[in-house]
N, C-alpha and C positions, 0 to 999 in steps of 0.2 A: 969108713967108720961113721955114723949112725953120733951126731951129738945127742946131747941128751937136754931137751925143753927145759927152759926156767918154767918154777913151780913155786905156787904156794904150797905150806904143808902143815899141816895141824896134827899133833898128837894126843891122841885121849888119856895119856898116861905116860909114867917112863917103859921104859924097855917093851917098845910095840911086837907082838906077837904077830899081828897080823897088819896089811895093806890094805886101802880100797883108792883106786887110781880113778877121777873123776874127770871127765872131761866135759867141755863147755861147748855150748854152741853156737854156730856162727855170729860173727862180730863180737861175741863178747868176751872174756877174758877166765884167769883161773878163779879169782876174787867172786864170779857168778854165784859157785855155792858152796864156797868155802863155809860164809853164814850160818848154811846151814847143818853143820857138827851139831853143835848146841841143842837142834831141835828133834836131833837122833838117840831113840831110846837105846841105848845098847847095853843095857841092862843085863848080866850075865857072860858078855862079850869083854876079852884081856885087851888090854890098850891094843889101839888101832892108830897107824900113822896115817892120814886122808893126804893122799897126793894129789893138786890140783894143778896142770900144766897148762901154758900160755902156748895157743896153736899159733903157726908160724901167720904172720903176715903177709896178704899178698893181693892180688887184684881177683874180683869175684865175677864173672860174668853175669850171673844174673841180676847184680844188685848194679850194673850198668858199668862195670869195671872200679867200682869203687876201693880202694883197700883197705882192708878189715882183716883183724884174726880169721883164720878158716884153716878145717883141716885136710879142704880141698876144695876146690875149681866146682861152680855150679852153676850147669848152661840151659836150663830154662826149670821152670815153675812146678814140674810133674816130678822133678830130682830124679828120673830115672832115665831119660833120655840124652845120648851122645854124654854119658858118666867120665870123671875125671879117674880113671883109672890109674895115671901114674901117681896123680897127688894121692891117692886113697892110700897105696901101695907105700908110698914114702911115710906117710903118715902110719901106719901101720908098724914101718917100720920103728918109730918116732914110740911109739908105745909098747913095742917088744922093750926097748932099749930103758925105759921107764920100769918096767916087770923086771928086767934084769939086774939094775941099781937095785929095787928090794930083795931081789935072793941074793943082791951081794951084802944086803945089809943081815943076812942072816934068816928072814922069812922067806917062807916053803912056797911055792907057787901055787900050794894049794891051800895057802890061807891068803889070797891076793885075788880080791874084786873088782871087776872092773865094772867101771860107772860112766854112762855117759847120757848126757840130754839130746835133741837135734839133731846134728851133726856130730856132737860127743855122742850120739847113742849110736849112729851108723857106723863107727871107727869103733866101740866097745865091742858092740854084735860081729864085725867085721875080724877084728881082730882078734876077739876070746873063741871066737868058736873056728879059725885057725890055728890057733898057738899049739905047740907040741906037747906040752906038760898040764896036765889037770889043773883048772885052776877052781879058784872056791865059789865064785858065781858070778854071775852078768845081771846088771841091773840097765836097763831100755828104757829110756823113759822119751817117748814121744817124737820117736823118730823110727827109723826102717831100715833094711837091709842092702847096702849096696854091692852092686856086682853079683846080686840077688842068682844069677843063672850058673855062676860059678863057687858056689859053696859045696854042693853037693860032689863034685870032684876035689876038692881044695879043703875040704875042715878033715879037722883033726881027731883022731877016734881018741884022743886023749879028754877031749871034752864033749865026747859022746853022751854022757851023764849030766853034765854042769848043770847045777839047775839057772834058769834064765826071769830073772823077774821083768815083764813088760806091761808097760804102763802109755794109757793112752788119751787122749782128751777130746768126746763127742764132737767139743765146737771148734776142735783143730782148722783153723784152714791156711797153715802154713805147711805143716805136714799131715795132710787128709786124714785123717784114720784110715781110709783104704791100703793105705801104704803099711800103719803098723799090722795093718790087718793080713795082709799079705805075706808078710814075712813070719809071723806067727802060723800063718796056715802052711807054711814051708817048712819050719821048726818041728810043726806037729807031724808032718809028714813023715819027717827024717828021723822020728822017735827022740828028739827033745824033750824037757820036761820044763815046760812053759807056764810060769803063772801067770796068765793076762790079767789085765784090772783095765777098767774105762771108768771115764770120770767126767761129771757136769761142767767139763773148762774147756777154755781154749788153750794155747800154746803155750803152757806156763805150768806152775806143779802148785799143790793144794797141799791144806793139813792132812787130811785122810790119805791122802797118798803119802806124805813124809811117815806118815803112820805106819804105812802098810808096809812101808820100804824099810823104816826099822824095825819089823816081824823078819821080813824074809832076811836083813843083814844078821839079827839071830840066831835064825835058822843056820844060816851056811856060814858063820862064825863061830857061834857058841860054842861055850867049853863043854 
């Protein structure tokens, strides 16, 4: 049995209709963009419950074994090479079991977003576009797809459709943009329906992109 992560969680209202499950990126915590609710128009959108969970602890290879939050093992700087595939997979698991606590709360999987940054956005991508049940959409924000060679056997014709918001930052040089770039041209391949955005930052998120990300949370929310 698969525990289920401590989480922040913030409600836009009583009685949430819909989820959006947000996850944080390496070393840092659920608290990262909890903040930011407040600066999401969701304008048109019925209360939303924002689940933000605290990735497990553990030692990080690339950061010289140090330990930090992580939602998996990273053994050198290109993030694609000799990949932490059990941790991915655990993890994974870790956010099915997140999705399941909200359809036990009564919301439909297919009002249930997942959200991730970094290393939250490699476990959103990784995880929404396996899951078996349609869900309401994938938000990507400046990170890539792991285990990138085995999607194309492994995803789920449930989220065949899902629209995928991906968001990326020119002066990235944590996660290259080659990297979002990549996975996006594999998305597109697979007949995905991908909204890329790129933006004048580095490794970090902007107003125009909080912007832009609550259009697309309207989109695949709204009543």
């Amino acid at each position: 049995m698969t525990h289920l992560l401590p989480s922040i969680q913030v409600e836009t209202g009583p009685n949430p209709t819909a989820a959006i499950i947000w996850l944080h990126g390496l070393g840092a915590d659920g608290g990262d963009f909890a903040s930011l609710v407040p600066q999401l128009d969701l304008t048109g959108v019925q209360a939303v419950r924002f689940i933000f969970p605290h990735a497990p602890v553990m030692p990080v290879t690339w950061n010289g074994g140090c330990v930090m939050p992580a939602w998996y093992d990273i053994h050198g700087s290109d993030l694609v090479s000799h990949q932490d595939e059990a941790g991915i997979r655990a993890s994974e698991r870790r956010v099915v079991a997140l999705i399941a606590q909200e359809m036990g709360r009564g919301i439909a999987a297919s009002r249930i977003v997942l959200a991730g940054f970094s290393q939250g956005c490699a476990m959103a991508l990784h995880t929404g576009l396996r899951y078996p049940q349609s869900l309401a959409g994938i938000v990507a924000l400046s990170g890539y797809l792991p285990l990138l060679d085995t999607l194309a056997a492994e995803r789920s014709q449930a989220n065949a459709h899902t629209p995928v918001f991906m968001a990326h930052g020119i002066r990235d040089t944590v996660v290259v943009p080659a990297r979002g770039q990549a996975c996006r041209d594999l998305l597109h391949s697979l007949g995905y329906s991908v909204q890329w955005h790129t933006y004048p930052m580095p490794h970090c998120v902007l107003p125009r992109e909080v912007a832009d990300i609550s259009d697309f949370l309207r989109q695949v929310l709204g009543s």
